[in-house]
C-alpha positions as CSV (number, residue, x, y, z in Angstrom):
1,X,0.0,0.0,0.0
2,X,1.6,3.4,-0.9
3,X,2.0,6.1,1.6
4,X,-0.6,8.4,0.9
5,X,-3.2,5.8,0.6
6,X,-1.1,4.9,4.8
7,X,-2.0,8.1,5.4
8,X,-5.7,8.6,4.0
9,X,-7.0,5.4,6.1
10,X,-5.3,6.6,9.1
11,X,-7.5,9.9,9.4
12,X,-10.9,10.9,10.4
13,X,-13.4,9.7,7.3
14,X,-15.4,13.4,8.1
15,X,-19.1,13.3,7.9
16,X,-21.1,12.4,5.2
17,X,-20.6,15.0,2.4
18,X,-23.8,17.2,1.1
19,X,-25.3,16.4,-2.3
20,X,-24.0,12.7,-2.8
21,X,-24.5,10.9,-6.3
22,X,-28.0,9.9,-7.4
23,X,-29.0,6.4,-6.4
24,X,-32.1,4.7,-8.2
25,X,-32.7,3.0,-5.1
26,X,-33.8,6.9,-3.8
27,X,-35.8,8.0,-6.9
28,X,-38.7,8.8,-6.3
29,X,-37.6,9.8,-2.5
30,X,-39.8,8.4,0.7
31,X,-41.5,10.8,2.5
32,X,-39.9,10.9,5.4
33,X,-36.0,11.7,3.7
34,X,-36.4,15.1,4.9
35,X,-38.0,14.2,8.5
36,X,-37.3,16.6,11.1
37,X,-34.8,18.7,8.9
38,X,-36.4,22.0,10.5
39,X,-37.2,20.8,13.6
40,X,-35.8,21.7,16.9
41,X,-33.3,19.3,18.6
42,X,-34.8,18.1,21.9
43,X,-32.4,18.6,24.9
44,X,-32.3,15.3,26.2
45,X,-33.0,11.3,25.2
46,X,-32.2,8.4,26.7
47,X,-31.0,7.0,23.2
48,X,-29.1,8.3,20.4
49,X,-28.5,6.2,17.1
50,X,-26.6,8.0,14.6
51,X,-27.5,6.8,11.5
52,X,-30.8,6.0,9.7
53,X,-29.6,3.1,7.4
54,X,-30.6,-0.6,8.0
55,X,-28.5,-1.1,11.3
56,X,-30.6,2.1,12.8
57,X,-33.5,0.5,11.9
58,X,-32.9,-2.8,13.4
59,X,-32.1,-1.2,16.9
60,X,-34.6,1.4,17.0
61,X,-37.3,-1.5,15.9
62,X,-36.2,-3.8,18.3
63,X,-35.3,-1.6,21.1
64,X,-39.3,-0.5,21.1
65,X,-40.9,-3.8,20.4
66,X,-38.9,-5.4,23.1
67,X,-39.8,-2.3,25.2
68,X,-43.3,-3.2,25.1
69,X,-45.7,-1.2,27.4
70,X,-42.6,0.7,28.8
71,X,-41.5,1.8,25.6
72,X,-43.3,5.1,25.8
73,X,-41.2,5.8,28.6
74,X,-37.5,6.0,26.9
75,X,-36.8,8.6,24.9
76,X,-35.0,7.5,21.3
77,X,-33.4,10.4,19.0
78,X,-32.4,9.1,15.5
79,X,-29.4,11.4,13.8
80,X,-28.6,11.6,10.0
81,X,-26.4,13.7,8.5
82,X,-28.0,14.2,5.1
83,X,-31.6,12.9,4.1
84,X,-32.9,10.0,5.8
85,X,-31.4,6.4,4.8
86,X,-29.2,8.4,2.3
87,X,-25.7,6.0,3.0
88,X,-24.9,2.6,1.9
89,X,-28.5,1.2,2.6
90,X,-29.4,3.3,-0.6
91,X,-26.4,3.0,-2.6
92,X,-26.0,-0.9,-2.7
93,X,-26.3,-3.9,-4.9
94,X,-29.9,-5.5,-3.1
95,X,-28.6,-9.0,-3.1
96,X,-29.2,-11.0,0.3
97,X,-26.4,-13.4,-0.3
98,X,-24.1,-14.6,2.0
99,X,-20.5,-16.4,1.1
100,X,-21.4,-19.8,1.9
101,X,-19.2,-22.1,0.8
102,X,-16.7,-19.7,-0.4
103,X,-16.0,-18.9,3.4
104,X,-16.3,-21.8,5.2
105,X,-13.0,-23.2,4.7
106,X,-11.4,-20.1,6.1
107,X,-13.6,-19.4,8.8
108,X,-13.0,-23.4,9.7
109,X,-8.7,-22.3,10.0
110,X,-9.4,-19.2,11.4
111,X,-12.4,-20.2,14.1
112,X,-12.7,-23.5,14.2
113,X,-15.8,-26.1,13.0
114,X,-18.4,-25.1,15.7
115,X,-17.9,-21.5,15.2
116,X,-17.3,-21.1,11.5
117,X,-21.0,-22.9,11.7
118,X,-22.5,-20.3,13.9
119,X,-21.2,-17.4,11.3
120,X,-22.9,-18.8,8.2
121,X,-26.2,-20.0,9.8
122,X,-26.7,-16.0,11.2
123,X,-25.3,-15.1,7.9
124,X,-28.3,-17.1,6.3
125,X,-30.6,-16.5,8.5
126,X,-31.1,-13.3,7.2
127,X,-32.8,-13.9,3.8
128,X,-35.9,-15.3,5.8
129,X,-35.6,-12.7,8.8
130,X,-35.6,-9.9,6.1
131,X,-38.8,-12.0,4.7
132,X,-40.9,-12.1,8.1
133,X,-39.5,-8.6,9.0
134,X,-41.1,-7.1,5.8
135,X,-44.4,-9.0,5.9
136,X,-44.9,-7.9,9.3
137,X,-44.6,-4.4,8.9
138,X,-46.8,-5.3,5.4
139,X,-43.4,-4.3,3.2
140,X,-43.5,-7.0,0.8
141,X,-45.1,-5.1,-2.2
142,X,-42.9,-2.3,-1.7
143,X,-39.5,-3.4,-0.7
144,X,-39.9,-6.0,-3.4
145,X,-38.3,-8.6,-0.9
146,X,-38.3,-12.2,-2.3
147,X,-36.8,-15.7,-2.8
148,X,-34.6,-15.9,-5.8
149,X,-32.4,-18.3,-7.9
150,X,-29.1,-17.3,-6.6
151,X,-25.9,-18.3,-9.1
152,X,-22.2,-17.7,-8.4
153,X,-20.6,-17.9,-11.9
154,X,-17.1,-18.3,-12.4
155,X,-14.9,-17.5,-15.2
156,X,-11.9,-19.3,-14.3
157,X,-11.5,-22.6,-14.7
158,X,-8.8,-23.3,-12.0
159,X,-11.0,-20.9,-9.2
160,X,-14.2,-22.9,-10.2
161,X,-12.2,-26.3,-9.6
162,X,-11.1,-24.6,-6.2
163,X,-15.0,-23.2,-5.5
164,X,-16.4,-26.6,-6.6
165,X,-13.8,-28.4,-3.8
166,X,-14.9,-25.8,-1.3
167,X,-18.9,-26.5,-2.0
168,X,-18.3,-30.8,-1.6
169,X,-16.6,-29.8,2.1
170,X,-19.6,-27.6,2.7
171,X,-22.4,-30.5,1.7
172,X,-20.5,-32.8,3.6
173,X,-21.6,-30.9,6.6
174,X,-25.8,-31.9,7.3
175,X,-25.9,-28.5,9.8
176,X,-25.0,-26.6,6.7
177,X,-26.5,-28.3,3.7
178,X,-29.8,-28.3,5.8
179,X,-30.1,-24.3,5.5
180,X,-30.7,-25.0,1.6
181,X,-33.7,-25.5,0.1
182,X,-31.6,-26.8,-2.6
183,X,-28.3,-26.2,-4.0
184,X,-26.8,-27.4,-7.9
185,X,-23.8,-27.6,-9.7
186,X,-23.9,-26.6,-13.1
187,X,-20.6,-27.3,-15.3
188,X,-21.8,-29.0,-18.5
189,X,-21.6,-26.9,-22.3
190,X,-25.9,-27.6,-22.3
191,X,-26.2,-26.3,-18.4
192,X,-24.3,-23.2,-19.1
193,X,-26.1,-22.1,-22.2
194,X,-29.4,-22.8,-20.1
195,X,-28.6,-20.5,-18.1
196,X,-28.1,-17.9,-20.8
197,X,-24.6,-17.2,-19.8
198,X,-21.8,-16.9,-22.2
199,X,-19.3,-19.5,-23.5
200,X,-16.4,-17.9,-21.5
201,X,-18.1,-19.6,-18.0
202,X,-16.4,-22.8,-16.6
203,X,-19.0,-23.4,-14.2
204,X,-21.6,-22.2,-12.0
205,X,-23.0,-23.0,-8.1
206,X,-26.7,-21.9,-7.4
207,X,-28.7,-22.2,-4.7
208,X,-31.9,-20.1,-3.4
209,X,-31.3,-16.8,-1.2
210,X,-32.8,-13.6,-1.7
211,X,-33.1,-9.6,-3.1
212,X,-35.0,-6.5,-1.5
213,X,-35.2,-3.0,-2.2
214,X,-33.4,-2.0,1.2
215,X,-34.2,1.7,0.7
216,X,-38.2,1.3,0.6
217,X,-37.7,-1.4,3.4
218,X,-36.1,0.9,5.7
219,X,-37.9,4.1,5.1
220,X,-41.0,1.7,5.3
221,X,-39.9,0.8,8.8
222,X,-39.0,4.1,10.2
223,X,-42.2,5.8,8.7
224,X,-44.2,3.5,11.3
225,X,-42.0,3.7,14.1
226,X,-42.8,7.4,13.4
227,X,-46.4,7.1,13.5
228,X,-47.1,4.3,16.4
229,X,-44.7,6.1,18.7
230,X,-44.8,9.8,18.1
231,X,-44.1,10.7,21.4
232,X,-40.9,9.4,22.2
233,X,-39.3,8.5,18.8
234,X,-37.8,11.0,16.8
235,X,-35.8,11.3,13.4
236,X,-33.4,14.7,12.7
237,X,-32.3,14.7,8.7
238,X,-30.1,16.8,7.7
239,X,-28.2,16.7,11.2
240,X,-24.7,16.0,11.5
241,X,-22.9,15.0,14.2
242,X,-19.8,17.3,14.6
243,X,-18.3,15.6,17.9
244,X,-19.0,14.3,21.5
245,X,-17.8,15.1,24.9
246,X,-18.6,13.3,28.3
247,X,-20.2,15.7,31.3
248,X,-20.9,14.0,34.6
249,X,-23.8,11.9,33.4
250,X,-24.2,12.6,30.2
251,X,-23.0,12.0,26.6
252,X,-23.0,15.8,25.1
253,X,-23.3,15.6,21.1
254,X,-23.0,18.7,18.8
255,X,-24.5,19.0,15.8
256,X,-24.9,22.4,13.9
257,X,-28.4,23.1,15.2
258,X,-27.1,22.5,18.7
259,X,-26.5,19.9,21.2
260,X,-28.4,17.1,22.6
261,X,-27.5,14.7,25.8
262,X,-28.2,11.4,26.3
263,X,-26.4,8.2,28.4
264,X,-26.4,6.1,25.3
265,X,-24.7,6.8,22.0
266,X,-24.9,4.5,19.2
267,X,-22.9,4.7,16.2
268,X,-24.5,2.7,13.5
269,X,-22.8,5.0,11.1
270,X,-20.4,1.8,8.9
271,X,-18.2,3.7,6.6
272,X,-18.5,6.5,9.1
273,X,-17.6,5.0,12.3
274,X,-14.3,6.6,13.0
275,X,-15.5,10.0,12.8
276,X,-16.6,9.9,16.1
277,X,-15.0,6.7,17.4
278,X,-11.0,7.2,16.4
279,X,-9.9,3.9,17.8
280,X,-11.7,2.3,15.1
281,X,-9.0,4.3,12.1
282,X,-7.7,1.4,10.2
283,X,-10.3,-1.1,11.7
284,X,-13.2,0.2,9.9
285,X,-12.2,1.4,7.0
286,X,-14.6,3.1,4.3
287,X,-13.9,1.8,0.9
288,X,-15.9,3.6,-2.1
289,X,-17.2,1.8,-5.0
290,X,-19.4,2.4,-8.3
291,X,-23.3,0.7,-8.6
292,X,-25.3,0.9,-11.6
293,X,-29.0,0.4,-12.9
294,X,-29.2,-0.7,-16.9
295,X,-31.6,-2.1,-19.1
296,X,-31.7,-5.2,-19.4
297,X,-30.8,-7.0,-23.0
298,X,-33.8,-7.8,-25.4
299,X,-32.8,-11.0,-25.5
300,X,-32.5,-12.0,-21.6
301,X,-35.3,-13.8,-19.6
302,X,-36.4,-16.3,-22.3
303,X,-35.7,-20.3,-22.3
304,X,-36.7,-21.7,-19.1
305,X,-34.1,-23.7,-18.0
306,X,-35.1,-27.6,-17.4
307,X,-36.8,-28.1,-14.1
308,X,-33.8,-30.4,-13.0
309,X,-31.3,-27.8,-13.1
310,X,-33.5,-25.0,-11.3
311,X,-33.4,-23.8,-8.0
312,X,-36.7,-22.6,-8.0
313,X,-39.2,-23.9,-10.3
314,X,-41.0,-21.7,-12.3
315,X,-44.4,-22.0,-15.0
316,X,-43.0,-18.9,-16.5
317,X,-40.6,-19.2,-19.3
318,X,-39.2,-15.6,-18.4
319,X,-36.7,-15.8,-15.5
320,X,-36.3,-11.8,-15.6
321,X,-36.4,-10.5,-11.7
322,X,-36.1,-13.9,-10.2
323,X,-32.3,-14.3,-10.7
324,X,-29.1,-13.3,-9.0
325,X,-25.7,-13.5,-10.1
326,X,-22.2,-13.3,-8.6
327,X,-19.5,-13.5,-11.4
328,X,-16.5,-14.5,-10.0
329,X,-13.7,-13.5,-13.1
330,X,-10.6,-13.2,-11.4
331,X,-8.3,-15.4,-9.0
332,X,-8.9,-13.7,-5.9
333,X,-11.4,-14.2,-3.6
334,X,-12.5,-10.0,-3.9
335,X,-12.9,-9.5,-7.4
336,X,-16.2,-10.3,-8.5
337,X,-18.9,-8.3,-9.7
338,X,-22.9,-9.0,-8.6
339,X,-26.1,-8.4,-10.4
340,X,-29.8,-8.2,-9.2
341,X,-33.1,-7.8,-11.0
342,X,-36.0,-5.4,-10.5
343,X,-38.8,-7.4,-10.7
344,X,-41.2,-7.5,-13.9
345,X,-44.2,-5.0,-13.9
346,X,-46.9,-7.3,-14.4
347,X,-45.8,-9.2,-11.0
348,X,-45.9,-6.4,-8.9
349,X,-48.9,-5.6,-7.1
350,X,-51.3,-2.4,-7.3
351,X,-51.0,-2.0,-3.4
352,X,-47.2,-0.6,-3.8
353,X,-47.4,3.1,-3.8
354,X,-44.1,3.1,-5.5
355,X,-43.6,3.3,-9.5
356,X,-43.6,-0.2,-11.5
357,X,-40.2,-1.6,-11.7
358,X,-38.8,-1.9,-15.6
359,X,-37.2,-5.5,-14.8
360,X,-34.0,-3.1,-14.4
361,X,-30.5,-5.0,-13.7
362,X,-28.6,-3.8,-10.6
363,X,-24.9,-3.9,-10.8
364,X,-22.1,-3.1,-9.6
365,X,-18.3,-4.3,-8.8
366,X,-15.6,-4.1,-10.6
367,X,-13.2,-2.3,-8.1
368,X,-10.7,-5.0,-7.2
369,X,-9.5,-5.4,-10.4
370,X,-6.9,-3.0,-10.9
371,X,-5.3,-2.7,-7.6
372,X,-3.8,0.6,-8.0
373,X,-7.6,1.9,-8.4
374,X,-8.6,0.2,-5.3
375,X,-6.3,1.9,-3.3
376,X,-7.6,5.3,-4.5
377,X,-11.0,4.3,-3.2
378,X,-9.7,3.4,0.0
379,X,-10.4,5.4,2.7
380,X,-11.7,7.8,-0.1
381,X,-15.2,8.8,1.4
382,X,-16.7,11.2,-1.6
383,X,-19.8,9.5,-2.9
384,X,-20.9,13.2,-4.2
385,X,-18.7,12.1,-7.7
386,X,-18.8,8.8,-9.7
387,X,-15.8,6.9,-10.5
388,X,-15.4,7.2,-13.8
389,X,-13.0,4.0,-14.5
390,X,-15.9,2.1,-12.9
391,X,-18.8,3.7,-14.0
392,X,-17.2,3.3,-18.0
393,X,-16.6,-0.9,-17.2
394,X,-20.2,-1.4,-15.6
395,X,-21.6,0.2,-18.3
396,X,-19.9,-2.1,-21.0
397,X,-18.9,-5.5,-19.4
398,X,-22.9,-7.1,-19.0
399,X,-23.5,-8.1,-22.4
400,X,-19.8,-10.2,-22.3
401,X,-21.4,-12.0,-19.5
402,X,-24.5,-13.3,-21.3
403,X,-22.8,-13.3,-24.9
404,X,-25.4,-13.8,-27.9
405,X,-28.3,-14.3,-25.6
406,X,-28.2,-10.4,-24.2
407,X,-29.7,-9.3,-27.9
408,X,-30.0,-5.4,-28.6
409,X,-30.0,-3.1,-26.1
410,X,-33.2,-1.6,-24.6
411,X,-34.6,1.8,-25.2
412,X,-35.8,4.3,-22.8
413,X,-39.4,5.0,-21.5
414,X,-41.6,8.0,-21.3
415,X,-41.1,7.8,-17.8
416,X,-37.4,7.0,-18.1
417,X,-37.0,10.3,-19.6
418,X,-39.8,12.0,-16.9
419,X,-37.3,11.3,-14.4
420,X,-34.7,12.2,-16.5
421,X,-32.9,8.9,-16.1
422,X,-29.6,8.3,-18.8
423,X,-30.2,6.7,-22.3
424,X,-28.3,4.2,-23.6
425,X,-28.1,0.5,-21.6
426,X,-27.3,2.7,-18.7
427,X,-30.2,4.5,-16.6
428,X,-28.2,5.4,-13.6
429,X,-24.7,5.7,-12.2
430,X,-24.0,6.5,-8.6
431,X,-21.3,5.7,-5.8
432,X,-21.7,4.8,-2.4
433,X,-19.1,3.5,0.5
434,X,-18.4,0.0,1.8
435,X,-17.1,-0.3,5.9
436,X,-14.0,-2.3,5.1
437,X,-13.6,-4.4,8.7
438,X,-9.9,-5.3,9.6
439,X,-10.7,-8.8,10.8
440,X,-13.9,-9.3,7.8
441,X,-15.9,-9.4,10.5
442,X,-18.5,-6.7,11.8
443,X,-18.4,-5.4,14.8
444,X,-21.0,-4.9,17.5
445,X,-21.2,-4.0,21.1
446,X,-20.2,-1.6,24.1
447,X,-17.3,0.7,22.9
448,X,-14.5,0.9,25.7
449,X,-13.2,4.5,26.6
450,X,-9.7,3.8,25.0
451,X,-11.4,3.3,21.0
452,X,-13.6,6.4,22.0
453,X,-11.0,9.1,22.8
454,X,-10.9,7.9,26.5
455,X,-14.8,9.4,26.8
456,X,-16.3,7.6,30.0
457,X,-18.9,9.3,32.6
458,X,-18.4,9.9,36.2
459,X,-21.5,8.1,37.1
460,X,-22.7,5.7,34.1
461,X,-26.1,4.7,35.6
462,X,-29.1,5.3,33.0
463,X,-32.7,5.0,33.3
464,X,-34.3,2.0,35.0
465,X,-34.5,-0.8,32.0
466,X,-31.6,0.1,30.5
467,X,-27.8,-1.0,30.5
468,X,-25.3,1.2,32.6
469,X,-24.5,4.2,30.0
470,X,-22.3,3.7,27.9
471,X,-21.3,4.0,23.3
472,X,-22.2,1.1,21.3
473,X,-20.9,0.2,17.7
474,X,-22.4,-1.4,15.0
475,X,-20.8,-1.4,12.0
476,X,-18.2,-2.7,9.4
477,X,-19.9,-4.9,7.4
478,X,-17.5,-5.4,4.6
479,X,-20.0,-5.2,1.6
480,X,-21.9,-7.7,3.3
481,X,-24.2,-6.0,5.3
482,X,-27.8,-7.4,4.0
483,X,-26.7,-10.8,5.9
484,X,-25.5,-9.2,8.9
485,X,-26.9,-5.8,9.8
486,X,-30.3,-6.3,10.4
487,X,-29.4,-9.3,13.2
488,X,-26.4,-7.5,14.5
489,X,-28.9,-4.3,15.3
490,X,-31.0,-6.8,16.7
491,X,-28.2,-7.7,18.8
492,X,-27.2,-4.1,20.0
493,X,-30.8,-3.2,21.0
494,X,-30.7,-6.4,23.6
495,X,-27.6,-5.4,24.9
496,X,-28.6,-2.0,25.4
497,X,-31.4,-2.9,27.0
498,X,-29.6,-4.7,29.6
499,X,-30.8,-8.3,29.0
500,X,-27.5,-9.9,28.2
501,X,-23.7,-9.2,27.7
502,X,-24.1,-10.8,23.8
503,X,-27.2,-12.5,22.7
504,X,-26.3,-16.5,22.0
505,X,-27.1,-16.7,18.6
506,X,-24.7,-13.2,17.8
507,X,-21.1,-15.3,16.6
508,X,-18.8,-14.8,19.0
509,X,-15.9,-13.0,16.7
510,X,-18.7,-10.4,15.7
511,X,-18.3,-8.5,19.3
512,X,-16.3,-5.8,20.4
513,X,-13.1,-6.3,22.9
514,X,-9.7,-4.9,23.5
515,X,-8.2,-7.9,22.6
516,X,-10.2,-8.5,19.3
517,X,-9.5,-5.1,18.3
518,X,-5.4,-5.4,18.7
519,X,-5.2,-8.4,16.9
520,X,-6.8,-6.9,13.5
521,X,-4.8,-6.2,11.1
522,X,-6.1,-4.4,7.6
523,X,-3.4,-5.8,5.9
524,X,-4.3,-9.3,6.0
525,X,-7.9,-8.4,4.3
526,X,-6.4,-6.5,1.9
527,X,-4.6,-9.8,0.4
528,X,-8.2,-10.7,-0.7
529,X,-8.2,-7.6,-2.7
530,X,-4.7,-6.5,-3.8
């Protein structure tokens, strides 16, 4: 690593900049994203999140269901610094995939078999957590969250010999083959060109996980948190936090329309986490990539494949929306590029209040392939510009991938053109940042005084309920937060409410400790990249 990109990691990331790209996932916006913007900071909660992505979410959600009755009796203050789930929950690629077998070999080395075991099934678990969590708040029409046939492609023929190795060990292992509906191995000529993927494939794994639209699910969520507890939850857009001091009793956080004190801070900021927390520099590190929405290919959809390859069966003969790719082209484990699918009009219900999606292909990736690129994104927080080296590959490399069977390219719409989206196979170009973790692993829990500038109260009792005061962290999901956040907030809110140390099913490596944090090292993720 060269020694400005040494130097870049090692400082303060800022806070979020004004005016960041535009995202598709935002357009049109929800109407909370300017919610509280005018209003006038309270003096006093006995919460404060900062942050209003998915992790936010989680803890605020949790935190007041678990509250019950008594929940009209704490106080909870939700911060953002720009419009309301504006960060990486808006800006990424929608897939609910975790590494499965890709991982587990490591994870085996590094952890050992119990725990390694523990990591994927929470990892997992997520696709049908997200699932209940959106029926329950009645999200399913709107976040678009779903099962789907989930491929992992690979280019390489020695990496898909090593992948294919990997996925025997994992099947071998009844806990983990049991989390599978079903999982296939597709190598043959006639497999591959079911799939309508291009000769240059060697093989391809697929099993069933899952997509969403994370910004509608979140706003979703937070609009009726909003409404069924207006008295004592609260959401400030547009309202940065500058710093934070320790008084007495209380936390003291300014923010350019004032301060606001409260015994318990919680940073579910990612990206942003060592803004405020400066023992986490060089532990959680943002990392800025590129995401695309495009047109899909004339050609694409068509040519069921035969019902003893699928995942999922189907009686439609156009697979459009119900598919998700990884496509694993080079020989490291971080270089890869991943695809989702907006679903097709005609299967979305009237009951969304949303716009019909245009089966529109989500995707981005592309940033570990040139290693001197990737180290210009590291630690580079500006998602108010595009990257143009990524945002020219995206644009181009689809069609390469799916060969003859992507056909011409798609024109615009009338309302394409209303919302003044690109023309061309590309609609929409934005970046957005990823919380690089040192260890790969997130990190959630009570933030000793040494990682938060030596900040600790005099007297760190808190209201009846509640754990002793304190900071918490929740964060540094390493591009792989749709399997992680949502559970690890889950997490946070039951510590913070005092009912355990760490929940049991949380994995043990996820938590916070001095000892944990001493032993990361970002250069030993980085191999995976550079």
């Amino acid at each position: 690593m060269d020694p400005v990109t040494q130097h870049r990691i090692s400082q303060s990331p800022g806070i979020p900049r004004p005016s960041p790209t535009r995202s598709y996932w935002a357009v049109p916006p929800s109407n909370i994203s300017q919610w509280g913007a005018q209003d006038v900071l309270p003096e006093k909660a006995d919460i404060v999140i900062i942050g209003s992505g998915i992790t936010g979410a989680s803890i605020a959600r949790t935190l007041l269901r678990e509250l019950g009755e008594n929940s009209f009796d704490v106080r909870i203050v939700m911060l953002e610094a720009r419009e309301v789930c504006s960060g990486a929950t808006a800006r990424n690629g929608g897939h609910i995939t975790p590494a499965w077998y890709h991982q587990y070999p490591e994870l085996v080395k590094t952890y050992g078999k119990e725990t390694a075991h523990e990591i994927i099934k929470f990892q997992v678990s997520h696709v049908h957590k997200l699932l209940s969590v959106a029926e329950e708040d009645g999200l399913l029409e709107d976040s678009q969250c779903r099962l789907t046939d989930s491929f992992d492609a690979y280019v390489d023929r020695t990496r898909f010999e090593i992948a294919r190795e990997n996925y025997t060990e994992y099947r071998k292992e009844e806990e983990l083959s049991s989390l599978h509906q079903v999982t296939r191995l597709y190598e043959d000529k006639e497999q591959l060109q079911a799939l309508q993927l291009s000769s240059s494939f060697s093989g391809v794994i697929g099993t069933v996980f899952g997509t969403m639209h994370a910004y509608r699910f979140v706003t979703g969520i937070l609009s009726r948190l909003l409404k069924s507890h207006t008295a004592n939850f609260q959401i400030f857009a547009e309202t940065p936090c500058i710093s934070i001091t320790a008084a007495s009793s209380t936390y003291v956080i300014e923010t350019p329309k004032g301060t606001i004190r409260s015994t318990h801070i919680v940073h579910a900021t990612n990206a942003w986490t060592s803004h405020l927390l400066p023992g986490f520099r060089r532990k959680i590190v943002p990392l800025r990539g590129e995401m695309t929405s495009q047109r899909p290919g004339t050609g694409l959809g068509f040519g069921q494949i035969p019902p003893s390859l699928s995942t999922t069966p189907s009686s439609s003969s156009n697979w459009q929306g119900s598919r998700t790719f990884i496509f694993y082209t080079g020989g490291k484990d971080g270089i890869f590029d991943y695809l989702t699918q907006q679903m097709q009009p005609c299967k979305v219900s009237s009951a969304s209040k949303y716009p019909l999606p245009r089966t529109e292909l989500m995707f981005g990736g592309g940033l570990a392939f040139n290693p001197e690129l990737f180290c210009t994104q590291l630690g580079n927080t500006d998602d108010t510009q595009n990257i143009p080296e990524l945002s020219k590959y995206l644009s181009s490399v689809l069609p390469c991938y799916f060969g003859e069977n992507w056909g011409d390219d798609a024109e615009s719409s009338e309302e394409d053109d209303r919302l003044n989206w690109g023309k061309g196979r590309t609609k929409a170009s934005w970046s957005g940042l990823i919380g690089l973790s040192a260890d790969s692993n997130p990190w959630v829990g009570r933030v000793p005084a040494s990682l938060a500038e030596g900040r600790k109260l005099e007297v760190d009792k808190s209201r009846a309920g509640l754990a002793d005061a304190g900071e918490w962290v929740c964060g540094g999901y390493s591009g792989e937060g749709m399997v992680n956040a949502w559970k690890c907030g889950a997490a946070l809110a039951h510590m913070i409410l005092g009912r355990c140390e760490c929940p049991e099913w949380l994995p043990e490596p996820y938590t916070v400790s001095s000892e944990r944090h001493a032993k990361a090292k970002l250069d030993d993720v980085l191999q995976s990249y550079i």
